[in-house]
Predicted model as a PDB file, atoms N, CA, C, CB and O in Angstrom, pLDDT in the B-factor column:
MODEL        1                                                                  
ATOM      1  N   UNK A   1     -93.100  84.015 -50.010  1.00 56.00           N  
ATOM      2  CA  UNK A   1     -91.981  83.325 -49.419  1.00 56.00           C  
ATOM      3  C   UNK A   1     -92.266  81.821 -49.428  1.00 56.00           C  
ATOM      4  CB  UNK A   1     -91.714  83.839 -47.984  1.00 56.00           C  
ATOM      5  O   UNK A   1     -93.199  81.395 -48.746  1.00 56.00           O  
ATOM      6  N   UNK A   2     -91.529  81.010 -50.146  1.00 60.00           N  
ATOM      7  CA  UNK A   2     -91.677  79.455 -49.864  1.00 60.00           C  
ATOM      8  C   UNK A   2     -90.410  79.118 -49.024  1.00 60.00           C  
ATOM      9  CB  UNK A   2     -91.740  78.472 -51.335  1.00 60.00           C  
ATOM     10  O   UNK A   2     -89.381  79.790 -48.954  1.00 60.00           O  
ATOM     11  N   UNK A   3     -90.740  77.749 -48.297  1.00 71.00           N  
ATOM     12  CA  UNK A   3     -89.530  77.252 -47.190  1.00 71.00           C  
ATOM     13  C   UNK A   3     -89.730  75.554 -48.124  1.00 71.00           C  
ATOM     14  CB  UNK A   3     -90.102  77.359 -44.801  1.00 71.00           C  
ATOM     15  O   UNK A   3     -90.680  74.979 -48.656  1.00 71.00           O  
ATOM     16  N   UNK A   4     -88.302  75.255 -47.930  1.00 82.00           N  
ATOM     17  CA  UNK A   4     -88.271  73.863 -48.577  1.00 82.00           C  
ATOM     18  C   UNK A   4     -87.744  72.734 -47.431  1.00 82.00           C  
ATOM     19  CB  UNK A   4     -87.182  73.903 -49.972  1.00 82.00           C  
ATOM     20  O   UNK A   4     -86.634  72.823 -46.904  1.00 82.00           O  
ATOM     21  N   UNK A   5     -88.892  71.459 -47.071  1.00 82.00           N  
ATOM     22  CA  UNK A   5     -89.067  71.231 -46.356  1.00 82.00           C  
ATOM     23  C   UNK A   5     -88.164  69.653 -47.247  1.00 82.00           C  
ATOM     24  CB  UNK A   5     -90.430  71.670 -45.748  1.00 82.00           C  
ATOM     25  O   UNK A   5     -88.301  69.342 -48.430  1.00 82.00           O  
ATOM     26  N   UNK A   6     -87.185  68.842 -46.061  1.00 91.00           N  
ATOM     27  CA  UNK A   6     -86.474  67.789 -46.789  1.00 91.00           C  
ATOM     28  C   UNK A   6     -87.661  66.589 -46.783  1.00 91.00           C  
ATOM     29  CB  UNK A   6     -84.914  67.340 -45.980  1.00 91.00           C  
ATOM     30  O   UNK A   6     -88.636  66.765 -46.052  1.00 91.00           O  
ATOM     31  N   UNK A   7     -87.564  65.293 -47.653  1.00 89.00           N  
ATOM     32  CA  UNK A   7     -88.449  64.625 -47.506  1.00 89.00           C  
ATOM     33  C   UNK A   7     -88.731  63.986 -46.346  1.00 89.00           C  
ATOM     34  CB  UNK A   7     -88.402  64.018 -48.269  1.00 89.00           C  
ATOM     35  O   UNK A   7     -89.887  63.702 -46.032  1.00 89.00           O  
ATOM     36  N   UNK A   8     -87.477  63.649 -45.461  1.00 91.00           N  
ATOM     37  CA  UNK A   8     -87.234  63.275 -44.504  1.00 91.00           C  
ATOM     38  C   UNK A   8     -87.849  63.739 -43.217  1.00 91.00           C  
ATOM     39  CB  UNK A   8     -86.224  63.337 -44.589  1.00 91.00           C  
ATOM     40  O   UNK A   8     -88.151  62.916 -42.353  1.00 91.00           O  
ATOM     41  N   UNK A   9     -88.072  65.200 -43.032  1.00 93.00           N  
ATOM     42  CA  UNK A   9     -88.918  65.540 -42.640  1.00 93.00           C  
ATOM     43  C   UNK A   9     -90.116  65.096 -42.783  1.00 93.00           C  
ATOM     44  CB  UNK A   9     -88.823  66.319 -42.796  1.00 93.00           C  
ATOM     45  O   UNK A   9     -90.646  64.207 -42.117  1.00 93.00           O  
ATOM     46  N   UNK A  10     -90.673  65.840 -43.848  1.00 93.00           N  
ATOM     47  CA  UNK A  10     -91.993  65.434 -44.468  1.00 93.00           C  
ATOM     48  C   UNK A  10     -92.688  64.021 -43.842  1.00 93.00           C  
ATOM     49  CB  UNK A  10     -91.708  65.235 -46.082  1.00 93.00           C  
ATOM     50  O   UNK A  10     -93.811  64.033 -43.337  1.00 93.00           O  
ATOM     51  N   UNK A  11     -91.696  62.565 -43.970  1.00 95.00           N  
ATOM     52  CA  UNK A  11     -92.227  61.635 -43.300  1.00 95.00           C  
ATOM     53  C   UNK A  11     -92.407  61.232 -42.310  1.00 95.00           C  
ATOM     54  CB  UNK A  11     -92.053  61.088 -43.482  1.00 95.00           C  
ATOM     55  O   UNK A  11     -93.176  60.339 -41.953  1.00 95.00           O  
ATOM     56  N   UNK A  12     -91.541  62.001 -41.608  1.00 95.00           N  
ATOM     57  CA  UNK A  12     -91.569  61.845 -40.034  1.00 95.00           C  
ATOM     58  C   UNK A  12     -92.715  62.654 -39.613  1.00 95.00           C  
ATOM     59  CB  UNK A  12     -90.186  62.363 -39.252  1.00 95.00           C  
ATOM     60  O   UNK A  12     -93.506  62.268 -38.752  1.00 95.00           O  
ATOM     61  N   UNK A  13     -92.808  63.861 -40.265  1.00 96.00           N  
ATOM     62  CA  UNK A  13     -94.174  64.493 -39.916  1.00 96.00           C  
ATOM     63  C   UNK A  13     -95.637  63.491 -39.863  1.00 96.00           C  
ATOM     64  CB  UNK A  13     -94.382  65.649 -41.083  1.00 96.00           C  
ATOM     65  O   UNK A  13     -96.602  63.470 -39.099  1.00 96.00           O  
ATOM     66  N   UNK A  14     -95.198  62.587 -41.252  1.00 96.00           N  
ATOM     67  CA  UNK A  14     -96.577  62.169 -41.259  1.00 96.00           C  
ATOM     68  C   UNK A  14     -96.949  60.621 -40.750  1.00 96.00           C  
ATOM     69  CB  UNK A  14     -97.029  62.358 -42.691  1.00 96.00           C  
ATOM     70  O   UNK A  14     -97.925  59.905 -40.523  1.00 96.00           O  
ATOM     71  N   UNK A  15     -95.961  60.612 -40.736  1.00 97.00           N  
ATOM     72  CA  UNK A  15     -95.418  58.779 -39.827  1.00 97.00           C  
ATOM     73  C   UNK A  15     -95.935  59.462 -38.152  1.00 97.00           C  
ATOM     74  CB  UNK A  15     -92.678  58.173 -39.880  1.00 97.00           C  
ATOM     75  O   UNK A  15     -96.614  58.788 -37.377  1.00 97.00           O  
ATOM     76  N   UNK A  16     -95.582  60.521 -37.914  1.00 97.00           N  
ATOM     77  CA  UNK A  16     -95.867  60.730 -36.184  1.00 97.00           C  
ATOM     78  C   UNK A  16     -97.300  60.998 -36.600  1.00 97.00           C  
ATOM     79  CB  UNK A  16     -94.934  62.218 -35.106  1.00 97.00           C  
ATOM     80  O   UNK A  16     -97.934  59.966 -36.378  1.00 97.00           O  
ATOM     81  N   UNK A  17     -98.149  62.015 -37.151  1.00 97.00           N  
ATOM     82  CA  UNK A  17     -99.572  62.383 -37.344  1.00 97.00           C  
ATOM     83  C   UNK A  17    -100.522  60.590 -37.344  1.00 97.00           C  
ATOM     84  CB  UNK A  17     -99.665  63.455 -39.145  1.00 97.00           C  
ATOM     85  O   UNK A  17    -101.148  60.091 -36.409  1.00 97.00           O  
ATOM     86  N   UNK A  18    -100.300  60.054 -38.654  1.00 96.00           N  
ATOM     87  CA  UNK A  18    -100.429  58.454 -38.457  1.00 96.00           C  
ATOM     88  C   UNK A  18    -100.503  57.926 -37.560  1.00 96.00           C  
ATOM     89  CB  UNK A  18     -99.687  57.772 -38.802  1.00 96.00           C  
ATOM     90  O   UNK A  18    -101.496  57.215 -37.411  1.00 96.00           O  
ATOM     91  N   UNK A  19     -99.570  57.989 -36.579  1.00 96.00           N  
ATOM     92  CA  UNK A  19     -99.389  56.936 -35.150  1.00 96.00           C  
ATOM     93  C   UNK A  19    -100.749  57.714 -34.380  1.00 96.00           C  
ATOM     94  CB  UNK A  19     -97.430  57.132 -34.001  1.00 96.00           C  
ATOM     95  O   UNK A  19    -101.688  57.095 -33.880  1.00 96.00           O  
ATOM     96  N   UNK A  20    -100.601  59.330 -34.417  1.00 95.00           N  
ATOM     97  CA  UNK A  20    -101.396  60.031 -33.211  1.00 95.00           C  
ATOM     98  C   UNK A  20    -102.665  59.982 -33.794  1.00 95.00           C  
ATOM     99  CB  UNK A  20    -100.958  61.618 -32.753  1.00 95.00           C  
ATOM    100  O   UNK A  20    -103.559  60.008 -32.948  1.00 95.00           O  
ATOM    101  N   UNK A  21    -103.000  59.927 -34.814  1.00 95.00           N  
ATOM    102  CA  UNK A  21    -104.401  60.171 -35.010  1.00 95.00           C  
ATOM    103  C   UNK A  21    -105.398  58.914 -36.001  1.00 95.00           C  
ATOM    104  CB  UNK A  21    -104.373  61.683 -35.754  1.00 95.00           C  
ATOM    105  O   UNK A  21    -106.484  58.845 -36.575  1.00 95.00           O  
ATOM    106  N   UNK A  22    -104.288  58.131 -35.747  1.00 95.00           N  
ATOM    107  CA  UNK A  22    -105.306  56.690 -36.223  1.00 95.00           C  
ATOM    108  C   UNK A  22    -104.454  55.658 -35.132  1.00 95.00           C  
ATOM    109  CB  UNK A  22    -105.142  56.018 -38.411  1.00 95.00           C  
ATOM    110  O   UNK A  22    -105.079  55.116 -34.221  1.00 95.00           O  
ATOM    111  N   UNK A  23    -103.242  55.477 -35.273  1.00 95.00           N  
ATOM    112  CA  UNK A  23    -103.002  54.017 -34.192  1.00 95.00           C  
ATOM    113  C   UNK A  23    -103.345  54.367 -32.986  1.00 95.00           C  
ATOM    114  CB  UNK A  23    -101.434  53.382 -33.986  1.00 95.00           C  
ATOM    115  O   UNK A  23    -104.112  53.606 -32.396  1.00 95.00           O  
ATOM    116  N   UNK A  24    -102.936  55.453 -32.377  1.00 92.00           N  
ATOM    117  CA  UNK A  24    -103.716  55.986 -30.476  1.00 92.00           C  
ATOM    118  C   UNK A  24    -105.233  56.045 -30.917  1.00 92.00           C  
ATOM    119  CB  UNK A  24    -103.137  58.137 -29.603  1.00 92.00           C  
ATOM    120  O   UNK A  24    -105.949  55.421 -30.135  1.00 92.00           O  
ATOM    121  N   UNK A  25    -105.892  56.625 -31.948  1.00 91.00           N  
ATOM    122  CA  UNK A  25    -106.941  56.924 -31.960  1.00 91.00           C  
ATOM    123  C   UNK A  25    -108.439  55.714 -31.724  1.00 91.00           C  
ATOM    124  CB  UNK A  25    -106.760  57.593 -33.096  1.00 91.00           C  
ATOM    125  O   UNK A  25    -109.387  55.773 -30.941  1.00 91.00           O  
ATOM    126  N   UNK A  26    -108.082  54.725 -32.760  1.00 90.00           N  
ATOM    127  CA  UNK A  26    -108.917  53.724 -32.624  1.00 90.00           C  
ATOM    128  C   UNK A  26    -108.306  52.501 -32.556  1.00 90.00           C  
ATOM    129  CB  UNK A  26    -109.778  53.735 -33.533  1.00 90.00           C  
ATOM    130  O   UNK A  26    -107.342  52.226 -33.270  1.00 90.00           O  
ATOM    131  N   UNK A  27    -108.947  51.474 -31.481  1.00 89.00           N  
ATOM    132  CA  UNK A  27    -108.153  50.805 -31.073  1.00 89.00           C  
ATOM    133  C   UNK A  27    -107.939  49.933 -32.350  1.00 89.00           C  
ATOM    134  CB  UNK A  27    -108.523  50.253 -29.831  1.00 89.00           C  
ATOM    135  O   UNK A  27    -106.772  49.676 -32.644  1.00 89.00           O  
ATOM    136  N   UNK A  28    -109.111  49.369 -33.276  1.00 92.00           N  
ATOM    137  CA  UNK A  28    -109.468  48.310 -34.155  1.00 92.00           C  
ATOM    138  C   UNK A  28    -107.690  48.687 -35.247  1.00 92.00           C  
ATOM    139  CB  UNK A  28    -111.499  48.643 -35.082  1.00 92.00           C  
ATOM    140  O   UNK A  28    -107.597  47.836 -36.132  1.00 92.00           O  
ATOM    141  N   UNK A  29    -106.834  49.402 -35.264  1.00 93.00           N  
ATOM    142  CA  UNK A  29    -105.369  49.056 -35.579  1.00 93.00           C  
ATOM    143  C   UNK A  29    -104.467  48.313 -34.858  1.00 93.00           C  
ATOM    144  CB  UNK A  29    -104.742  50.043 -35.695  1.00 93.00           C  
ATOM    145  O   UNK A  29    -103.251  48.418 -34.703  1.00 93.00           O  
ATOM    146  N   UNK A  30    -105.023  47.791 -34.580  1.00 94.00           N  
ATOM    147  CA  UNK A  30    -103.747  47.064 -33.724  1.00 94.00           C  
ATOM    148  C   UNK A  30    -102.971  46.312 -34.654  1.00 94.00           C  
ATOM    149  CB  UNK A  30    -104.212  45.979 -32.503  1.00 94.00           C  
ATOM    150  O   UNK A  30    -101.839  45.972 -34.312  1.00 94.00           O  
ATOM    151  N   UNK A  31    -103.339  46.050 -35.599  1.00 96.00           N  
ATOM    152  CA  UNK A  31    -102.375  45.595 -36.750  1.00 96.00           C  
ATOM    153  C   UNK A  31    -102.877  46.007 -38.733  1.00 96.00           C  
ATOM    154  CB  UNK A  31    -102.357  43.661 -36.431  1.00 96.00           C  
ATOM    155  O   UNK A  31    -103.934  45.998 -39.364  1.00 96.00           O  
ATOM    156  N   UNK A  32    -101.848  46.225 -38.966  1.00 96.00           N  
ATOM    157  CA  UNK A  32    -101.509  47.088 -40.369  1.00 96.00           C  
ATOM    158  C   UNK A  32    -100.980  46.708 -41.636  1.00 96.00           C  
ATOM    159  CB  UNK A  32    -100.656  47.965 -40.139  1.00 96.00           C  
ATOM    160  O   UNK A  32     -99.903  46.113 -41.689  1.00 96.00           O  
ATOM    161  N   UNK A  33    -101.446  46.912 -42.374  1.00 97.00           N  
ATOM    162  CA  UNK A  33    -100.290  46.811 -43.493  1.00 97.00           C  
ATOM    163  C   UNK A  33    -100.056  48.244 -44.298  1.00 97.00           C  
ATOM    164  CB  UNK A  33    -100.741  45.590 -44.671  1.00 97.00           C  
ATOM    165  O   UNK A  33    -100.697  49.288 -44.178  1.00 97.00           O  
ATOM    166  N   UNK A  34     -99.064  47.985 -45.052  1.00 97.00           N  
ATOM    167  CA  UNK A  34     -98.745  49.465 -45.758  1.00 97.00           C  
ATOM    168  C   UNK A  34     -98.484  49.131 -47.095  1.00 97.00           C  
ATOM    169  CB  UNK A  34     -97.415  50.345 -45.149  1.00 97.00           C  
ATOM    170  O   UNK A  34     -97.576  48.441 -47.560  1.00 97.00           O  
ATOM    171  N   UNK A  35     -99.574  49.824 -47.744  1.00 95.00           N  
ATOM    172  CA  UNK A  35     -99.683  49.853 -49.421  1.00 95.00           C  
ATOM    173  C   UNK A  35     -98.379  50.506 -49.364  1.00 95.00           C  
ATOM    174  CB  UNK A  35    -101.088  50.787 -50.340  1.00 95.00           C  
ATOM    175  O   UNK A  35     -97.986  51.502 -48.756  1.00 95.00           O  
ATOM    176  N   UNK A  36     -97.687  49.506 -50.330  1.00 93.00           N  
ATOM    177  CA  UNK A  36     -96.457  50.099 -51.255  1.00 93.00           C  
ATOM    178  C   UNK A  36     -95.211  49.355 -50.845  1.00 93.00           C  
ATOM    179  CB  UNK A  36     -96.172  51.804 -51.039  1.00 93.00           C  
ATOM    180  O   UNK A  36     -94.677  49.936 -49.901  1.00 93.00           O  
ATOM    181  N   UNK A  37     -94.689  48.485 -51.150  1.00 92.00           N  
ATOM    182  CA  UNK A  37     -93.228  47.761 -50.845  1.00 92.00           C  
ATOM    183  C   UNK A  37     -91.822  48.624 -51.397  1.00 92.00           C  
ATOM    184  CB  UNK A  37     -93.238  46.163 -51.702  1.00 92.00           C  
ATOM    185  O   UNK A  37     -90.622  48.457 -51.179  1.00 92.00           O  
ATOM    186  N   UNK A  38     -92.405  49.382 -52.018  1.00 92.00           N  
ATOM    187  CA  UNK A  38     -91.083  50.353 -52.534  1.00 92.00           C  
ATOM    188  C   UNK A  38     -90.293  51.246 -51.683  1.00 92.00           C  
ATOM    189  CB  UNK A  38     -91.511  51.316 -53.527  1.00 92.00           C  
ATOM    190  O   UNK A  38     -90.162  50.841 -50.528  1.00 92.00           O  
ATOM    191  N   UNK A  39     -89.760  52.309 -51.956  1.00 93.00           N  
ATOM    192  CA  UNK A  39     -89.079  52.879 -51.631  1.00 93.00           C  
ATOM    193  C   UNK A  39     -89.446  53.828 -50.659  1.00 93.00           C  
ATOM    194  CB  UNK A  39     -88.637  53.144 -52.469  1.00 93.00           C  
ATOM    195  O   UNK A  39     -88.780  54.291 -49.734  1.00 93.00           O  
ATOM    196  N   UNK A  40     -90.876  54.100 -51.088  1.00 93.00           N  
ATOM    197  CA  UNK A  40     -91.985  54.991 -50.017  1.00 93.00           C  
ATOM    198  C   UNK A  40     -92.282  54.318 -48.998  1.00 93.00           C  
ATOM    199  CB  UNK A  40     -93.405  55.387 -50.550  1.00 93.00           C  
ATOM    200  O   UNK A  40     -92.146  54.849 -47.895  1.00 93.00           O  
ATOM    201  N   UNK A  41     -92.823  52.814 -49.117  1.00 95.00           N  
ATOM    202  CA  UNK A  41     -93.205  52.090 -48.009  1.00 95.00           C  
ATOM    203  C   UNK A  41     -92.452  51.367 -47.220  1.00 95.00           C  
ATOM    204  CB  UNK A  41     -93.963  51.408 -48.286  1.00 95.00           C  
ATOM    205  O   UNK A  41     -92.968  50.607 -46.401  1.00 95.00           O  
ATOM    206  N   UNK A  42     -90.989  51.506 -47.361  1.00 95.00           N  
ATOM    207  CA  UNK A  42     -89.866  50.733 -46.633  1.00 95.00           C  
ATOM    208  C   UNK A  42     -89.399  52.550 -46.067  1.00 95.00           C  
ATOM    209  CB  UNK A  42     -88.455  49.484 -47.923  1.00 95.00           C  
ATOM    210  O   UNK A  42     -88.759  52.441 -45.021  1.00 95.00           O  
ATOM    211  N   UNK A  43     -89.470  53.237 -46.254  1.00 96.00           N  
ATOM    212  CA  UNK A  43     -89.705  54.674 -45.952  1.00 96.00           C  
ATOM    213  C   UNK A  43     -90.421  54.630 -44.465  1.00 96.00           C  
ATOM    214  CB  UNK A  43     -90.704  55.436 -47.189  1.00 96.00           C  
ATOM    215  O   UNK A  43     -90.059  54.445 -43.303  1.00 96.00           O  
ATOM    216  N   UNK A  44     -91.579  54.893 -45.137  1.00 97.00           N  
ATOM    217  CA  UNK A  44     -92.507  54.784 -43.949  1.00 97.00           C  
ATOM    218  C   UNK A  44     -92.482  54.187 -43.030  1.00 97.00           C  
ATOM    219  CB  UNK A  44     -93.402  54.532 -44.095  1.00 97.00           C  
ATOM    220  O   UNK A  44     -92.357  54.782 -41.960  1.00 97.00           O  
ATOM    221  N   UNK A  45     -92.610  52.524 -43.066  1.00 97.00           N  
ATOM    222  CA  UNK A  45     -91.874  51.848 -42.091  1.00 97.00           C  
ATOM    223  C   UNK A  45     -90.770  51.987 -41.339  1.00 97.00           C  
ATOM    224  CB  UNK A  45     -91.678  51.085 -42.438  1.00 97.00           C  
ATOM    225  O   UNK A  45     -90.624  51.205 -40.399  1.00 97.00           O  
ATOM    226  N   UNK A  46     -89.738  53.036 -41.604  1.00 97.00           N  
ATOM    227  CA  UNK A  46     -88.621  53.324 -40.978  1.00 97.00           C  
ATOM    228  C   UNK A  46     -88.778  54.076 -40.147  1.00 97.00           C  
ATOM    229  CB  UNK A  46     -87.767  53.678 -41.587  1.00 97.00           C  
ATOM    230  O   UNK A  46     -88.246  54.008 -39.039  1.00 97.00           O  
ATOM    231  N   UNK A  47     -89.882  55.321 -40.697  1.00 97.00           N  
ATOM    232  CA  UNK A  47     -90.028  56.169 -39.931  1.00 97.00           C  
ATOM    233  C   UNK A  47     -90.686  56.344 -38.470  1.00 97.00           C  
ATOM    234  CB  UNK A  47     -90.398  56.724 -40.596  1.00 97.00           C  
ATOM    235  O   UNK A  47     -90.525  57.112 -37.521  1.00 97.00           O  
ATOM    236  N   UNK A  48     -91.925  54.682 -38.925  1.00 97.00           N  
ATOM    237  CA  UNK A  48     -92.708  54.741 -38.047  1.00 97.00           C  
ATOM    238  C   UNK A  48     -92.057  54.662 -35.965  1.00 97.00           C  
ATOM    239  CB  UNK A  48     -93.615  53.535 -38.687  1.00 97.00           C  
ATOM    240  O   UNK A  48     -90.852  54.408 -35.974  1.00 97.00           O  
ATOM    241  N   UNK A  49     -92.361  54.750 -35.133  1.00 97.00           N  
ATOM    242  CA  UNK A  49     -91.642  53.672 -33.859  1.00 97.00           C  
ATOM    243  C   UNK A  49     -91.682  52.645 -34.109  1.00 97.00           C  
ATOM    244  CB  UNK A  49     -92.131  53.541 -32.544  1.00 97.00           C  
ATOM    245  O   UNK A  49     -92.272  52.011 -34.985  1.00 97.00           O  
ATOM    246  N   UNK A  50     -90.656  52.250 -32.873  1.00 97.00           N  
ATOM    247  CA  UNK A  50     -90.621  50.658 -33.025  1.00 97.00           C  
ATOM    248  C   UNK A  50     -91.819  50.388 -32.720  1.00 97.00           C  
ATOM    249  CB  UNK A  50     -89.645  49.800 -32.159  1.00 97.00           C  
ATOM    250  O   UNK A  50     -92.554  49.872 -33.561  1.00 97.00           O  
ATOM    251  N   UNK A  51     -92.344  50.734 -31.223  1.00 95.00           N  
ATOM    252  CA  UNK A  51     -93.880  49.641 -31.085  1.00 95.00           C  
ATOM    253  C   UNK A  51     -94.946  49.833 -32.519  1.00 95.00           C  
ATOM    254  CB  UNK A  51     -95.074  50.284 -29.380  1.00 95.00           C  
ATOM    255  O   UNK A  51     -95.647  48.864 -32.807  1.00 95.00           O  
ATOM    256  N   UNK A  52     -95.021  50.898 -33.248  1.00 96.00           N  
ATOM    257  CA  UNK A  52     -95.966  50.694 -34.384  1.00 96.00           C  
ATOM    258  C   UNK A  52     -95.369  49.512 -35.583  1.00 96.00           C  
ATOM    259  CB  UNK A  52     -96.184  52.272 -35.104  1.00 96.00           C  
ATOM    260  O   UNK A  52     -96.035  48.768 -36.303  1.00 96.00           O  
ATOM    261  N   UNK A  53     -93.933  49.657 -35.483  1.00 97.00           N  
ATOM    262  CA  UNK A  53     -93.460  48.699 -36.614  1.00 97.00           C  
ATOM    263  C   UNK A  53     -94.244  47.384 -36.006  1.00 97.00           C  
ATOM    264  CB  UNK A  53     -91.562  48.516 -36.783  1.00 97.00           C  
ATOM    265  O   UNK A  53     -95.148  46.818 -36.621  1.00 97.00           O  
ATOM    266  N   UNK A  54     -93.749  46.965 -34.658  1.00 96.00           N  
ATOM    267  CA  UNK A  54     -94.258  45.880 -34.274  1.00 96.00           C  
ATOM    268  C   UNK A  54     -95.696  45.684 -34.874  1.00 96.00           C  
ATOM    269  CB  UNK A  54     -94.194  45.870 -32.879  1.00 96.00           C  
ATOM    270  O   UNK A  54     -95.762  44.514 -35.250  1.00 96.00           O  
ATOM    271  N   UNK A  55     -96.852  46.330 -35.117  1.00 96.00           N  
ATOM    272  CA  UNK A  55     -97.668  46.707 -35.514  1.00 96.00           C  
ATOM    273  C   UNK A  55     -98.171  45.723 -36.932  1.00 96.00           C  
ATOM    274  CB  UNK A  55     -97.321  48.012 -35.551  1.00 96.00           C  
ATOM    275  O   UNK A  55     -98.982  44.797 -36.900  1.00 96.00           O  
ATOM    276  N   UNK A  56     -97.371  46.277 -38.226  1.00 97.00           N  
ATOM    277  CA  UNK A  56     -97.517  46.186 -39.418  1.00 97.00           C  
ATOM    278  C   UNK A  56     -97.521  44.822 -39.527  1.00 97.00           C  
ATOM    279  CB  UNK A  56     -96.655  46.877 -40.151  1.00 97.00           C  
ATOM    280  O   UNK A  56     -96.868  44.061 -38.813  1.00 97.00           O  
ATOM    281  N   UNK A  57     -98.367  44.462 -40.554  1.00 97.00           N  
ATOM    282  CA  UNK A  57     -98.408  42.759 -40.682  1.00 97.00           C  
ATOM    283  C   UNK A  57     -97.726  42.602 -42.128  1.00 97.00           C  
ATOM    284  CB  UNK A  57    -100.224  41.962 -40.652  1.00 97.00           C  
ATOM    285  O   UNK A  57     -97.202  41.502 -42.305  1.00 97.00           O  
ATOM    286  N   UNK A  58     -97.660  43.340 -42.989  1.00 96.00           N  
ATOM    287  CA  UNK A  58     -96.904  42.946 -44.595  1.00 96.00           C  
ATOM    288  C   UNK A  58     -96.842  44.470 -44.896  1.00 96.00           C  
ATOM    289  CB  UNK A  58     -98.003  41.824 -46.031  1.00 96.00           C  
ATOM    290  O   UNK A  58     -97.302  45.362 -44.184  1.00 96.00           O  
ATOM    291  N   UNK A  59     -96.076  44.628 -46.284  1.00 95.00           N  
ATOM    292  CA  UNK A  59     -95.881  45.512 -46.864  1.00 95.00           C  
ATOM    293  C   UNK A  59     -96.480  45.032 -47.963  1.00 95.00           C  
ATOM    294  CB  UNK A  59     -94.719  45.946 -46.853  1.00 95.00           C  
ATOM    295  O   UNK A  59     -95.820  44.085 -48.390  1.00 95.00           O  
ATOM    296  N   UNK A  60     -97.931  45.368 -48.965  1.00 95.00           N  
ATOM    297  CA  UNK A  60     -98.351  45.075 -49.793  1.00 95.00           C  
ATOM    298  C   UNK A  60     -98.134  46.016 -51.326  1.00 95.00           C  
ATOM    299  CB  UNK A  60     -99.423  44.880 -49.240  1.00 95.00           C  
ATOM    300  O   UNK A  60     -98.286  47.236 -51.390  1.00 95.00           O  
ATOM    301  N   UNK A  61     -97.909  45.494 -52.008  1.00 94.00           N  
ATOM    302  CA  UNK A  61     -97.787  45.969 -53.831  1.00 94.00           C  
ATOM    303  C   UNK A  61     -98.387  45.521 -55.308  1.00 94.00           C  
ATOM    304  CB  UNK A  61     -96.510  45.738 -54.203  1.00 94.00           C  
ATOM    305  O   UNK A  61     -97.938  44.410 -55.588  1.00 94.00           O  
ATOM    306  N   UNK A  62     -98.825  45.780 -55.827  1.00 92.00           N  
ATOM    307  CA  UNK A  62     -99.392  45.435 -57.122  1.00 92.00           C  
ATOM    308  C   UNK A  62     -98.101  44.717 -57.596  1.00 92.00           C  
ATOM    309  CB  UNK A  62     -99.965  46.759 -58.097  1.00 92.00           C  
ATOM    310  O   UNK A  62     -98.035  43.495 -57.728  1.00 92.00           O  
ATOM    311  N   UNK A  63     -96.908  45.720 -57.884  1.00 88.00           N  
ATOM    312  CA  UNK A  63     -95.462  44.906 -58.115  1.00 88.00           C  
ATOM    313  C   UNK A  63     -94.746  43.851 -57.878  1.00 88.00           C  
ATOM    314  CB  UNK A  63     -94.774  45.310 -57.826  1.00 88.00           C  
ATOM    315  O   UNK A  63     -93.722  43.792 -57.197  1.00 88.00           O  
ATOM    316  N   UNK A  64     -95.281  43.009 -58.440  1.00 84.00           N  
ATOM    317  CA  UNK A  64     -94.596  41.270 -58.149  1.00 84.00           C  
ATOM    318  C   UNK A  64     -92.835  41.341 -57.464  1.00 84.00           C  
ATOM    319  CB  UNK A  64     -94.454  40.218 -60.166  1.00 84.00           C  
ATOM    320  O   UNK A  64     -92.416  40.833 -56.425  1.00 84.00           O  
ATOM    321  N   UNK A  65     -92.131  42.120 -58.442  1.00 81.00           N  
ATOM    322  CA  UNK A  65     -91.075  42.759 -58.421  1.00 81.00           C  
ATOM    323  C   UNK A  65     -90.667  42.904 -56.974  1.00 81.00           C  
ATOM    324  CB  UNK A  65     -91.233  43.928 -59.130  1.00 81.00           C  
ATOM    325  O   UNK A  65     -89.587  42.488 -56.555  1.00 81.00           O  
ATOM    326  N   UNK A  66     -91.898  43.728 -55.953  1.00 73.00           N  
ATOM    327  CA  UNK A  66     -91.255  44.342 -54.994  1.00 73.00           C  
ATOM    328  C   UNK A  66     -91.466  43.181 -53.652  1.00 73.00           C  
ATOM    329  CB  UNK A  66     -91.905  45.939 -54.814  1.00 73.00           C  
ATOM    330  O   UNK A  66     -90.981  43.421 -52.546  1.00 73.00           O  
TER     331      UNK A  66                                                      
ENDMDL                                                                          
END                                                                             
């Protein structure tokens, strides 16, 4: 039996796991950045809370582009 899980889900799953088990976890996050300016990492950032957005210091990319 497979269950098909939306992506949307999927990130919120892992945007909340993220917050609970590295930003609560150790304090030395108090500020972030997130590999990827694309579509994944403006993603993520959405998903995250507000107080973690507050958090993030850039969205970084190899992609000049992004």
């Amino acid at each position: 039996m497979t269950s098909t899980v939306t992506r949307r889900l999927l990130l919120a799953v892992r945007a909340a796991a993220f917050e609970r088990r590295v930003l609560r976890a150790d304090p030395r996050w108090a500020n972030f950045i997130i590999w990827g300016a694309g579509r994944d990492g403006k993603q993520f950032l959405a998903a995250l809370s507000p107080a973690a957005r507050r958090r993030v210091t850039a969205l970084a990319d190899i992609d000049p582009r992004k």
